[in-house]
N, C-alpha and C positions, 0 to 999 in steps of 0.2 A: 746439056746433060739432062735426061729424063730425073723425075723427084721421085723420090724416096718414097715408102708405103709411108712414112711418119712426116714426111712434107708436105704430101697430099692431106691427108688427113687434118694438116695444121690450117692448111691456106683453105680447106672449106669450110672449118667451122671461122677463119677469117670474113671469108664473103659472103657466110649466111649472116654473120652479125653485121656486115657494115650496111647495106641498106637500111636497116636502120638506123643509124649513125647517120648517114647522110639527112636522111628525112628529118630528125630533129635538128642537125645542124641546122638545116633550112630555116627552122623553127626557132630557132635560138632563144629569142627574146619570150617566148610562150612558157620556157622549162620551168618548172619546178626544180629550187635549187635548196638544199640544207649544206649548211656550214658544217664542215668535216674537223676544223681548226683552225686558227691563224692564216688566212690567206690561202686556204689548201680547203676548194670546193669538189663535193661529189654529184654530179647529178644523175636525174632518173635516166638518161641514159648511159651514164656509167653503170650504172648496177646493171641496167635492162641488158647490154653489150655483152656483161661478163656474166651472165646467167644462161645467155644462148651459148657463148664459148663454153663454159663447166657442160651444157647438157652434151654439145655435140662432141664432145671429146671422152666425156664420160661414158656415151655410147661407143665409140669407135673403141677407144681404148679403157675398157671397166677393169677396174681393180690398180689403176695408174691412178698416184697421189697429186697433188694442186698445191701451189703454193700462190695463192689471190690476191691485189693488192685493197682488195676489197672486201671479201668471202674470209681471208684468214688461210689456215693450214689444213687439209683435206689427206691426213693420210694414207697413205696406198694399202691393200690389201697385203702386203708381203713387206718384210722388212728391205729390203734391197729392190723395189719398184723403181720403176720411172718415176720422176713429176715430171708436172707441166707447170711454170714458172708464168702467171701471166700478167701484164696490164692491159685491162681493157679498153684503155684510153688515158694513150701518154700523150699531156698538151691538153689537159682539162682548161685549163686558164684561155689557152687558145680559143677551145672549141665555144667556152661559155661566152667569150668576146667577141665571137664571127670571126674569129683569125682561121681560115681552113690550113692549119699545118698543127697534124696531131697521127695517132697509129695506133694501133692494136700491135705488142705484141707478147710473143711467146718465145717462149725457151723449155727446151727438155735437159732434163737435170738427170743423170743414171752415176748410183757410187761417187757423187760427187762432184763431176764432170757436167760441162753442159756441151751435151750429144749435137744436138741441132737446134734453130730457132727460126725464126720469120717473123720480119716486120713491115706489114701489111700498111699502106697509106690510103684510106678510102678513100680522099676525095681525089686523086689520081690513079688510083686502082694500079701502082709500084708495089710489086711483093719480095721485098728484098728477104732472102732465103740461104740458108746455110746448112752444112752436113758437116762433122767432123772425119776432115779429111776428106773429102766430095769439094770442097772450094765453096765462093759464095757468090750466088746469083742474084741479078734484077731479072724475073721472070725465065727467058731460058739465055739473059747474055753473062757469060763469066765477070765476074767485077775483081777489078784488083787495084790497091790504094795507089793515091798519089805518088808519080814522081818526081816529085820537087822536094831539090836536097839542101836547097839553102832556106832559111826565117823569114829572110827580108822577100821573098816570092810567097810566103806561105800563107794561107789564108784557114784561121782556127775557129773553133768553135768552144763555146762554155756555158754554162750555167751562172747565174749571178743569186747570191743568197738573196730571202726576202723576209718579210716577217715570218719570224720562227723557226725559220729554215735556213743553217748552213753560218759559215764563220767569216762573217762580212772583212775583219781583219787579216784573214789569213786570207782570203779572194784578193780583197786590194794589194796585196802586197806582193802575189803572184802577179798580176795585172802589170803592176809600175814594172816588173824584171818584162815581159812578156810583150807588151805594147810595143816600145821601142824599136822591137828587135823585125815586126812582122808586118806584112802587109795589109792586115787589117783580121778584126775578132768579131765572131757574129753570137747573138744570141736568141735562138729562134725558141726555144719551150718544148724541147723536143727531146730528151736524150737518145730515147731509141733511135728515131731518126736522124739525130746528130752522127749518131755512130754509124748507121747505114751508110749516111753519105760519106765518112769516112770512106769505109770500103769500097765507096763506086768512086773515089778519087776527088768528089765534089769539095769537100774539106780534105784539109794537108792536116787538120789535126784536132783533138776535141782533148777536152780536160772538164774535171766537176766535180765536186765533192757533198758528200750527204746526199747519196742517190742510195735508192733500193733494190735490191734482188733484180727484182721485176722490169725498173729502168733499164738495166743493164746483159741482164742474161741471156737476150738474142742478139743483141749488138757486138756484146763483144768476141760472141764466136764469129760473128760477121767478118769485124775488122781481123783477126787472125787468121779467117780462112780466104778473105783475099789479099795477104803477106804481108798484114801490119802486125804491131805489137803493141800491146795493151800490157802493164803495169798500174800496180798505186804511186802514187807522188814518189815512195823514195824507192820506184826501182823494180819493188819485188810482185809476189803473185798473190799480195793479200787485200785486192780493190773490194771484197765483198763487205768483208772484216772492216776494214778503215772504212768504208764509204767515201775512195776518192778513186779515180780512173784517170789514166792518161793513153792515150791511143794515136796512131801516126804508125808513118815506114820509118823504116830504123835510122833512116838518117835525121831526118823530125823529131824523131820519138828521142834521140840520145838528148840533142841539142833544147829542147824544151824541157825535157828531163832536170838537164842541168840548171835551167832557169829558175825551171819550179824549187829543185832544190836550194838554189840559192837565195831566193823569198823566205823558205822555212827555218834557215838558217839565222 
């Protein structure tokens, strides 16, 4: 399927910022780094990354509001605009450690909805892409989640709390129900790209709580647009609000469902 005026638009200002991205990657050990908080570092190429995304988007689309994980809130010209929902660099930790698995992405947010998103992987130049109601692409191949209906075949993905971040007893306690049951649980530092690979089938299934906007808001149109289903822990459609997400095909997504809920119980 050809992309959208608004997908195009996304995945350029994606791959004017990632050359540089890579370039510092290379560089790693040279950056200049400042403490953000607790184990939650920003660097100059975080900021640099998402200054060329706000410019090129701000040109293409002027008078469309921002929601930055970095910049802050950028409101739009008109009360009912579009944003653009972004991180410049999800898998900071990664990037500042030479781990090459991190993304750039984006989400467009209209009336509440998130319209479409892309998340761009530079150091493999994958631009996993989505339209509401257009389905979701790696580049131009259709992606659609996992068909594997049973736990014990299933292979998940999550987030693990760290200093300052996330409710290390309510994680252990999902884990103990959840381990048992699967073929194994990965934790790569990624959400957006956790949830990508959700939708390309890579993962049977991702779970994580205390994630942002911006973590989430191109992924999980992803996982929905190639016929997963995305919920909060107990069920409903309020993952922003709670800060927790569970995503998987429906036969995954029930059954984990239930796991989770029976750790929080």
């Amino acid at each position: 399927m050809s992309q959208s005026a608004i997908i195009t638009v996304m995945e350029r200002a994606c791959r004017k910022a990632a050359p540089k991205l890579r370039r510092d990657f290379g560089e790693v050990s040279q950056l200049q780094v400042s403490k953000k908080g607790p184990a939650d570092f920003v660097s100059q190429a975080d900021n640099a990354c998402e200054r060329t995304l706000l410019e090129e988007l701000q040109r293409a689309r002027p008078g469309w509001g921002f929601l930055l994980e970095e910049g802050g809130e950028i409101a739009g010209e008109e009360e009912n605009s579009p944003r653009f929902i972004i991180d410049p660099l999800d898998g900071t930790s990664n990037f500042l450690h030479g781990i090459p698995h991190f993304a750039i992405s984006i989400g467009v947010e209209h009336l509440g909805t998130i319209v479409a998103g892309i998340v761009y992987q530079p150091m493999t130049d994958e631009s996993f892409w989505a339209e509401r109601g257009r389905g979701a692409w790696l580049q131009n191949a259709r992606l659609r989640v996992s068909g594997r209906r049973e736990l014990d075949e299933s292979l998940l993905a999550t987030g693990i709390p760290y200093k300052g971040h996330g409710d290390q007893r309510q994680f252990e306690s999902i884990l103990q129900k959840v381990i048992p049951e699967v073929a194994g649980v990965r934790r790569f530092g990624a959400a957006s790209l956790d949830l990508a690979w959700v939708a390309a089938g890579r993962f049977d299934g991702f779970w994580e709580q205390g994630l942002q906007p911006w973590d989430v808001a191109a992924g999980m149109l992803l996982v929905k647009e190639a016929g997963g289903f995305v919920s909060d822990f107990r069920g409903g459609e309020r993952m922003v609000e709670r800060r927790e997400i569970l995503a998987a095909n429906d036969q995954i997504h029930s059954k984990l469902h239930k796991l989770v809920g029976a750790a929080l119980r």
